[in-house]
C-alpha positions in Angstrom: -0.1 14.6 -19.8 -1.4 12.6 -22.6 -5.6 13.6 -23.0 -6.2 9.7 -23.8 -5.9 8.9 -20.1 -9.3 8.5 -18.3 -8.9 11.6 -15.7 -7.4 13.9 -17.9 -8.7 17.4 -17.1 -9.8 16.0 -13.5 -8.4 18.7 -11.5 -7.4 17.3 -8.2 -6.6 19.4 -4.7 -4.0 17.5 -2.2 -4.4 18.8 1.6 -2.6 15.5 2.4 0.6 14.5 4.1 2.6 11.4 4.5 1.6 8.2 2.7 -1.7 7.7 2.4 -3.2 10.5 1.0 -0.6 11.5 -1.2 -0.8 8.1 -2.7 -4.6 8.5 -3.8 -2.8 12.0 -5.3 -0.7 9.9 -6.9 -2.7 7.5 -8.2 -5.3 10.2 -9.7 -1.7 11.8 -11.6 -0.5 8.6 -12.7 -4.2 8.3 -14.6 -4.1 11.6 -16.2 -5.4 14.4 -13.3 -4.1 17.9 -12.7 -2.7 17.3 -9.3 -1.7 20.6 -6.9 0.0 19.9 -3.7 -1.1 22.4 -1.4 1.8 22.1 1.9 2.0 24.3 4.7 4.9 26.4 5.3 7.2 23.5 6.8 5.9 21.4 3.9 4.8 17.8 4.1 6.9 16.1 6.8 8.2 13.3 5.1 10.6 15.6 3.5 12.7 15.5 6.1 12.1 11.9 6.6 15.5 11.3 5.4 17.6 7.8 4.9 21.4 7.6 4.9 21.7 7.7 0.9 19.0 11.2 0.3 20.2 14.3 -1.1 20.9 16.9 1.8 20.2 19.1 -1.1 17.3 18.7 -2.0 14.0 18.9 -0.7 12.8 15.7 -1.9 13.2 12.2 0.0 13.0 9.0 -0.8 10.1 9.1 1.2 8.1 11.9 0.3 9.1 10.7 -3.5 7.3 7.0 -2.6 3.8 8.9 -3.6 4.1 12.5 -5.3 4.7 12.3 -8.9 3.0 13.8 -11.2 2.0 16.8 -9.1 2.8 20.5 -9.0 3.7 21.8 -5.4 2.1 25.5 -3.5 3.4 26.7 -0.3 0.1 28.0 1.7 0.1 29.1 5.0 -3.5 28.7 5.9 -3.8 30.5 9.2 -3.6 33.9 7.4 -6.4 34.9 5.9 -5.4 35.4 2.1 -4.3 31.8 2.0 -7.2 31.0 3.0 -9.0 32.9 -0.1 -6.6 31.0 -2.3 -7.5 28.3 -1.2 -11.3 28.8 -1.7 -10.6 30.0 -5.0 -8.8 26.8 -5.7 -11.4 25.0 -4.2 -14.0 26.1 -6.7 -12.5 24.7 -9.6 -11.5 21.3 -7.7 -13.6 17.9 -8.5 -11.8 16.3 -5.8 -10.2 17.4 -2.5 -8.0 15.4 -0.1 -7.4 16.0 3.3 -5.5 14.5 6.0 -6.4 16.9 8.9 -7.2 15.5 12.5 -11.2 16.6 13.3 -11.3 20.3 14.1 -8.4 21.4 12.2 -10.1 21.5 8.7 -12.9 24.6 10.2 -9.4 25.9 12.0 -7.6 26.2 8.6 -11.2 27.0 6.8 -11.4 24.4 4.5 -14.5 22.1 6.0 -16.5 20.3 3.7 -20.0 22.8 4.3 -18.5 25.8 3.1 -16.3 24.5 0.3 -19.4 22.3 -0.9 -22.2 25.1 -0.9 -19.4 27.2 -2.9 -18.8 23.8 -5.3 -21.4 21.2 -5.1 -19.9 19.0 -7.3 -16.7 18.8 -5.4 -15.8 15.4 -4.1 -14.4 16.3 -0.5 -12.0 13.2 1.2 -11.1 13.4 4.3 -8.9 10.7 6.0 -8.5 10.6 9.6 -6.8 7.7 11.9 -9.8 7.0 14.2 -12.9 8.5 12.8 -14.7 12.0 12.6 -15.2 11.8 16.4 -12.0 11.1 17.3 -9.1 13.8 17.8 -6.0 11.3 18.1 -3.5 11.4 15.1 -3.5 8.5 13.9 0.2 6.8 12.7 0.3 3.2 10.6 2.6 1.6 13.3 0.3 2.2 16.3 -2.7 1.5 14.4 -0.7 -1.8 13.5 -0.3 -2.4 17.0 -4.0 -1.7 17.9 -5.4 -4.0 15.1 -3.9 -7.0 15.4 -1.1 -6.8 12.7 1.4 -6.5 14.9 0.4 -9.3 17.3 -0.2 -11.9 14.3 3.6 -10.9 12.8 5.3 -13.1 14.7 7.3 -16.5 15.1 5.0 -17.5 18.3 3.7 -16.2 21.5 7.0 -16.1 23.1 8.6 -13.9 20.6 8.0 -9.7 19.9 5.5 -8.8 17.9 6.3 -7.3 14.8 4.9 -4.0 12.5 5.3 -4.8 8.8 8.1 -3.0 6.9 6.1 -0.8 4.9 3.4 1.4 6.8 0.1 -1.1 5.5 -2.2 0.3 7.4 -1.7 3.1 5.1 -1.6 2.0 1.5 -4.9 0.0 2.8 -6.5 3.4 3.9 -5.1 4.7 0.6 -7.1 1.8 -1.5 -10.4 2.5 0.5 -9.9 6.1 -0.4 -9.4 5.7 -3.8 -12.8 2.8 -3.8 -14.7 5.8 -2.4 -13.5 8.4 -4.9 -14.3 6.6 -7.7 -17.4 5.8 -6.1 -18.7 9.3 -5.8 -16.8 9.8 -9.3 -19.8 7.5 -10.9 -22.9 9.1 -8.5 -21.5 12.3 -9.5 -22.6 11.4 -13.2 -26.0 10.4 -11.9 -26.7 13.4 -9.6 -24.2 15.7 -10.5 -23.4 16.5 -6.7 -20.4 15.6 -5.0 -20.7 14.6 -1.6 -18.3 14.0 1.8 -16.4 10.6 2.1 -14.9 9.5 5.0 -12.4 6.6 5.4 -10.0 6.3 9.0 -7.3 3.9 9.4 -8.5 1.9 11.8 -11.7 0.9 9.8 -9.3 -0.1 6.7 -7.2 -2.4 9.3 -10.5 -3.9 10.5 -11.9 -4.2 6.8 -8.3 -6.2 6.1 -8.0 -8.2 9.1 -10.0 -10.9 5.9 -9.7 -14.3 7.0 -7.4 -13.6 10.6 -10.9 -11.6 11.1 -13.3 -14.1 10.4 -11.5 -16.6 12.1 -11.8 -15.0 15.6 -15.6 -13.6 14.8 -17.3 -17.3 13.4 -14.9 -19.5 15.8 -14.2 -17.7 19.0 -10.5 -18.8 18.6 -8.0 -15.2 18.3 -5.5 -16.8 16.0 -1.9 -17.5 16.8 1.3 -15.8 15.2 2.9 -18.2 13.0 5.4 -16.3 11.7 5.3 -16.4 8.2 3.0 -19.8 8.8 -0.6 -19.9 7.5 -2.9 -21.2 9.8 -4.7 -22.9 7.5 -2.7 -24.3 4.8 0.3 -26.8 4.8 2.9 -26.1 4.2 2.2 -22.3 3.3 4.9 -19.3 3.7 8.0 -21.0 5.8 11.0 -19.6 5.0 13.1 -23.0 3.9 16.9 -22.2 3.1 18.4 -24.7 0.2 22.1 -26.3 0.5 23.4 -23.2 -1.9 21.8 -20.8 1.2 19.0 -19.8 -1.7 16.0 -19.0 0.6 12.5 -19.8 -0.4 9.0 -20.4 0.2 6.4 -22.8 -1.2 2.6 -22.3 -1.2 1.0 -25.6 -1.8 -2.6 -24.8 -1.4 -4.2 -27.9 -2.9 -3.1 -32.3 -2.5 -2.7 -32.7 -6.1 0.0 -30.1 -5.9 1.3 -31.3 -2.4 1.8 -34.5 -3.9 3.9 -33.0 -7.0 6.2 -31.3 -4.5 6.7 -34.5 -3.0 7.8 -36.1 -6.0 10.2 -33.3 -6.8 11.7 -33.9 -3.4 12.1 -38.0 -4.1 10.1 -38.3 -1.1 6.5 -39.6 -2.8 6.1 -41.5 0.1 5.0 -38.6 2.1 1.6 -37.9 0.3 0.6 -40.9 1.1 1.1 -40.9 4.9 -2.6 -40.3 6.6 -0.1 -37.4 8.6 0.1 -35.6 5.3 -2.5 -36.9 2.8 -4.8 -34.2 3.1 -4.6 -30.5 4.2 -6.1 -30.9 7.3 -4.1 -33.3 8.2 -0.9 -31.2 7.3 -2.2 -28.4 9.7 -2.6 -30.8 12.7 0.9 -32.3 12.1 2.3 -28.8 10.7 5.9 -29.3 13.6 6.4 -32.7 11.9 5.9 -31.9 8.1 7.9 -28.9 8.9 10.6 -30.5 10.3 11.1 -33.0 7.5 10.5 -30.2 4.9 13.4 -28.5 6.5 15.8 -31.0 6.5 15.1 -32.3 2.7 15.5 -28.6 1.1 18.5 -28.2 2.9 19.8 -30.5 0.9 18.8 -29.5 -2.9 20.1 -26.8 -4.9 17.6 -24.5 -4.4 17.7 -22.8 -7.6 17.1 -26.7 -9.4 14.3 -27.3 -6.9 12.9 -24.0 -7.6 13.2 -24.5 -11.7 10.9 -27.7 -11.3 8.4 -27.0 -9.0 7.4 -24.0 -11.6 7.5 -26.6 -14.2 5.1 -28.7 -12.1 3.0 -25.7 -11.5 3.8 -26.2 -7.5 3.7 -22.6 -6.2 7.2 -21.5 -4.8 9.6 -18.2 -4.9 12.7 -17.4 -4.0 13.2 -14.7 -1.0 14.5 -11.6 -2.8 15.6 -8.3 -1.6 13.5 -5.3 -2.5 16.5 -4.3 -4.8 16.4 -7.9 -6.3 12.4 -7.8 -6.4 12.7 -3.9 -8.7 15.9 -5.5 -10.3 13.5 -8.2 -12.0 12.7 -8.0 -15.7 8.8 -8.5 -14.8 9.2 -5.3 -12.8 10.1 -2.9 -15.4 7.0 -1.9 -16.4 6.4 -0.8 -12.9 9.3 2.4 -12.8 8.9 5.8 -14.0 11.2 6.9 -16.2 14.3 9.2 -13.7 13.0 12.6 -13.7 14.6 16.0 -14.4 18.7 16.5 -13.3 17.4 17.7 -10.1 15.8 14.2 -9.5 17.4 11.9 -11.7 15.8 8.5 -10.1 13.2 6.5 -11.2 9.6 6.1 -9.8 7.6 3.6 -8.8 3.9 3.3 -9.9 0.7 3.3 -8.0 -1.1 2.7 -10.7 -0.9 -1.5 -11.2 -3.9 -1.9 -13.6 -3.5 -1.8 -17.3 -6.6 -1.4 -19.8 -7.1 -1.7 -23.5 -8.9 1.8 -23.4 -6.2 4.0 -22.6 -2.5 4.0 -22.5 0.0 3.6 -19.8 1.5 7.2 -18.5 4.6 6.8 -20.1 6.1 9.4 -17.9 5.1 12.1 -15.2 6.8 15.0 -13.8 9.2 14.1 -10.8 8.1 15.0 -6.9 8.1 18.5 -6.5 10.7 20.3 -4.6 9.1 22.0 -1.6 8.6 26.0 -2.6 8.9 29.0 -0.7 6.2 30.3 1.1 7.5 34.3 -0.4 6.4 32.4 -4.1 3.0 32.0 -3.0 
């Protein structure tokens, strides 16, 4: 790992499973840390979270590879006592811990923050939980999905199922608020030169994202509707439109002047001057009708033409790709991992999406660890 990178030397310790916490591992790796894994005897469960296309062979899924690169793996079965002293041992050299235990579990296992920190004040102790300190339920992204409004908001209307998004948010939100309050106690550190306990749960990073959907609710009284992929502010915003060669798209015209553009680029100008459409707010109270006719006109074009001009007229619009389409892109290059060793021989995906003129980009990092043998230990 290349010394130029701002955490080199940073030696962080991974009592994390699943997404979230693993991704902070990751993220703290990708920037230049010494990252060890530290997994119970049946190992972090997403390695056995297991699609159609994994390797029976191997210990790493696709899963489990989503957010450990970079690290170095120990098998440590902390209900017997000499893991235990390991782990303290570890523990004294660590500037940063990361836990994922439900509350009660991290004095079971003996690895609660008071006797770590009086050993290490300077270590930076996180521990994420799905419901707070207090609570002892596990917490898992779809529930918490369900619970926060996520779910209820991803969906067509009222009369259809609500939907959980298809990547577990709740977690990679949970993972950024993590990450905020690392680096947080990173820069007090420097001041006071004491670590200290952070504390971030699921549920508070759904609330802290529910943004705008939140606020709504909170400064109107109104809950807000599902829309589907609808905004319920802005006109039109996020329908899915599909183009006469079955190219599917989306446009997000968030201003008149560019409204009026896309109007032009459909030959209909006449629409930005209807009182219907004119202005935004209009277009929200008459969002069936504008929808309808938008509809209808796309399905007309070439959507690959239409989508040409509109980025020459600046009028925001994409084309819906797959996730293999979206990686495929030259733009998202930059964003792999070079394939790791035989025994992993796929590329990566960053966490890291930042880039700074002070240090380099990671041009490579070790791939996920296979799980190891609790007799290695």
């Amino acid at each position: 790992m290349s010394d130029n990178l701002p955490f080199a030397g940073l030696r962080v310790l991974e009592l994390a499973a699943v997404l979230a916490g693993p991704q902070v591992g990751q993220f703290f790796a990708e920037l230049g840390a010494d990252v060890l894994k530290v997994e119970p005897p049946a190992g972090d469960v997403t390695r056995t979270w297991r699609t159609a296309g994994d390797n029976p062979d191997s210990s790493v899924s696709a899963y489990f590879a989503a957010s450990n690169w970079g690290k170095e793996a120990l098998t440590l079965d902390l209900t017997q006592p000499a893991a235990r002293a390991e782990l303290h041992r570890l523990a004294l050299a660590a500037d940063v811990l990361l836990v994922s235990y439900k509350p009660g579990d991290t004095e079971k296992f003996g690895v609660g923050y008071a006797a770590l920190a009086a050993a290490n004040p300077r270590l930076i102790y996180a521990h994420l939980t799905g419901y707070g300190l207090a609570s002892p339920r596990v917490g898992y992204d779809a529930v918490l999905q369900a619970e926060t409004g996520f779910m209820h908001l991803n969906a067509a209307s009222l009369d259809d199922p609500p939907q959980k998004m298809p990547v577990a948010l709740i977690d990679l939100l949970a993972a950024h608020q993590l990450k905020e309050g690392i680096l947080t106690a990173l820069y007090q550190r420097e001041k006071t030169g004491l670590g200290a306990l952070l504390e971030v749960s699921l549920l508070d990073s759904a609330l802290a994202s529910l943004a705008n959907q939140g606020a709504t609710w909170l400064s109107t009284g109104h809950d807000p509707l599902p829309l589907g992929s609808g905004h319920p502010g802005i006109v039109p915003y996020g329908t899915v439109y599909r183009a006469a060669d079955g190219q599917r798209l989306v446009l997000a015209v968030g201003s008149d002047a560019q409204f009026r553009q896309l109007c032009l680029v459909l030959m209909r100008p006449h629409w930005a001057q209807e009182v219907r459409f004119a202005t935004n707010p209009a277009r929200v109270r008459h969002r069936a009708a504008l929808e309808e006719l938008l509809l209808v006109r796309i399905a007309e074009l070439n959507g690959a033409a239409l989508l040409h001009e509109l980025a020459r007229l600046g009028v925001p619009a994409g084309a819906v790709r797959s996730v293999g389409e979206a990686l495929s892109q030259e733009a998202a290059q930059p964003m792999l991992l070079p394939p790791g060793p035989p025994q992993f021989p796929y590329p990566g995906l960053r966490t890291v999406a930042f880039r700074s003129s002070a240090w380099p980009v990671a041009a490579a990092l070790s791939a996920p660890p296979e799980q190891q043998a609790p007799d290695a230990q």
